[in-house]
C-alpha positions as CSV (number, residue, x, y, z in Angstrom):
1,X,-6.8,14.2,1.4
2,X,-9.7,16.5,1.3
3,X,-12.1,16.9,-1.9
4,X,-9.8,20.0,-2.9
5,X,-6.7,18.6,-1.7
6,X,-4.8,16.2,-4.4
7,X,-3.5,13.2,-3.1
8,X,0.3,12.8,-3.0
9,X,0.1,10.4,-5.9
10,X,-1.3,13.5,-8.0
11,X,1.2,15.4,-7.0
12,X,4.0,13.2,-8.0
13,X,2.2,12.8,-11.4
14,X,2.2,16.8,-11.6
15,X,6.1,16.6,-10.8
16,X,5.1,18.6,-7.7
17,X,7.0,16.5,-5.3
18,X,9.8,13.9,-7.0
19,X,9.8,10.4,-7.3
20,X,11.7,8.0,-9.1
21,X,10.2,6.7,-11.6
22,X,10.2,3.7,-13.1
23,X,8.0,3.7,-15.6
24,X,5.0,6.0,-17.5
25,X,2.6,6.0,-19.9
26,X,-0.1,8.3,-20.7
27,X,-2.3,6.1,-18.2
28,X,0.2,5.2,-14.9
29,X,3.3,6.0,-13.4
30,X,5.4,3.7,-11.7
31,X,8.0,4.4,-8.9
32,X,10.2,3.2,-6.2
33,X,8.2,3.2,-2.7
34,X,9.6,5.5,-0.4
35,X,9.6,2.9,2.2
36,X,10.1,-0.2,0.9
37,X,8.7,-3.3,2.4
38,X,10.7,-5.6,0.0
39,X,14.1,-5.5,-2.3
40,X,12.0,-4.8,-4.8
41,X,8.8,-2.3,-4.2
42,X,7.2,-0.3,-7.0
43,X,3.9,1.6,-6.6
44,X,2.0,1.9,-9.7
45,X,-0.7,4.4,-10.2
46,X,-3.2,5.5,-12.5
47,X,-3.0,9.2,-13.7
48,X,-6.6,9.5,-13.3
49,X,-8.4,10.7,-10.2
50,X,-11.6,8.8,-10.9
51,X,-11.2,5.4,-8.5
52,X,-10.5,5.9,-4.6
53,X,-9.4,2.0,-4.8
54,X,-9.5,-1.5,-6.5
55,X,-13.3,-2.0,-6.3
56,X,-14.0,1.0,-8.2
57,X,-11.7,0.6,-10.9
58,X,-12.4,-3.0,-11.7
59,X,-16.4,-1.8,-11.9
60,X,-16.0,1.0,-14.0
61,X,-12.4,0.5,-16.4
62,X,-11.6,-3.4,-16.2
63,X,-9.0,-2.1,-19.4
64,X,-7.1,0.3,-17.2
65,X,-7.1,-2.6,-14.3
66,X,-5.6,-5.2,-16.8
67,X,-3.2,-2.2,-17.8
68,X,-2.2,-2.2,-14.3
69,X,-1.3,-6.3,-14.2
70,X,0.2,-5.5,-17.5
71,X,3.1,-2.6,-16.2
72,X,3.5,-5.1,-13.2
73,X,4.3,-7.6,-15.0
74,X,7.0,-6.1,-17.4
75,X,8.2,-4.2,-14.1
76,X,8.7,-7.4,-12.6
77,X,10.1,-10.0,-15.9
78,X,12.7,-6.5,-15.7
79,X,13.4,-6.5,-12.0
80,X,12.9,-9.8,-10.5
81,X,12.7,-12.4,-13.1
82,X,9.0,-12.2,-13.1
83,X,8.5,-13.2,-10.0
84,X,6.2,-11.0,-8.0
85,X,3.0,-10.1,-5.7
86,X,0.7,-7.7,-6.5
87,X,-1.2,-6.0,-3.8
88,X,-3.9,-3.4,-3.7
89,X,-5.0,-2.4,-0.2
90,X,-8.7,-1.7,0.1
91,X,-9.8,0.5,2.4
92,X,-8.5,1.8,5.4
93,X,-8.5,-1.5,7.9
94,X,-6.9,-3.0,5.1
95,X,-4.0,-0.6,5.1
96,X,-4.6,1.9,2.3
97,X,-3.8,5.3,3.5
98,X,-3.5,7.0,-0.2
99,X,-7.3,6.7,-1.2
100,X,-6.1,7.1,-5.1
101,X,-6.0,3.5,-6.2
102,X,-2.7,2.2,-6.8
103,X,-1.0,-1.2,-7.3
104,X,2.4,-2.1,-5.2
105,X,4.5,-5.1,-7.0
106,X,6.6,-6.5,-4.3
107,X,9.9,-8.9,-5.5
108,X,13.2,-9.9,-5.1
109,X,13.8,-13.1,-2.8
110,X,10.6,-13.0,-0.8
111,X,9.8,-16.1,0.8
112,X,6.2,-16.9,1.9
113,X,5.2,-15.4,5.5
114,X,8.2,-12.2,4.7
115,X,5.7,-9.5,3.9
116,X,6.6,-6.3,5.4
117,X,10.2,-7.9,6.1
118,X,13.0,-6.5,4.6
């Protein structure tokens, strides 16, 4: 993503490319990852542009972050009997390749060590 490209996560909140949603407010949208790493994976997002990742957001909106924990929570108490990890990748070594923060809530019969397993 360039400075005057939007990320993909803008585009899916423009409706520019699709997504299914799961969830949306005036603040985030919540969808079904593409690629899921568990039976359950939802990405949440924030509709603003403002925070490249987790760091940021907790500094400058600590409302919108609990918002966040919030939607992943009822996501979860709807999908997985609240039950659930919460992940935000931070930075690039860490895995984030969408610098727009975002939020994925993995569920649905993980066991410890099955991250990333199916």
């Amino acid at each position: 993503m360039t400075s005057t490209e939007p990320s993909v996560f803008t585009r899916i909140i423009r409706r520019e490319i699709p997504a299914d949603v799961v969830y949306e407010d005036d603040s985030v949208i919540a969808f079904n990852d593409i690629a899921p790493q568990a039976p359950v994976h939802v990405v949440i997002v924030p509709k603003t542009e403002a925070y490249r990742d987790v760091v940021e957001l907790a500094a400058a909106d600590s409302a919108l972050l609990a918002h966040v924990v919030e939607v992943a929570k009822q996501i979860a108490d709807q999908r997985t009997g609240g039950e659930f990890r919460l992940i935000f990748n931070n930075g690039e070594a860490a895995g984030q390749t969408v610098f727009h923060v975002h939020a994925h809530v993995l569920g649905g019969g993980l066991a410890e060590g099955t991250l990333g397993s199916k």
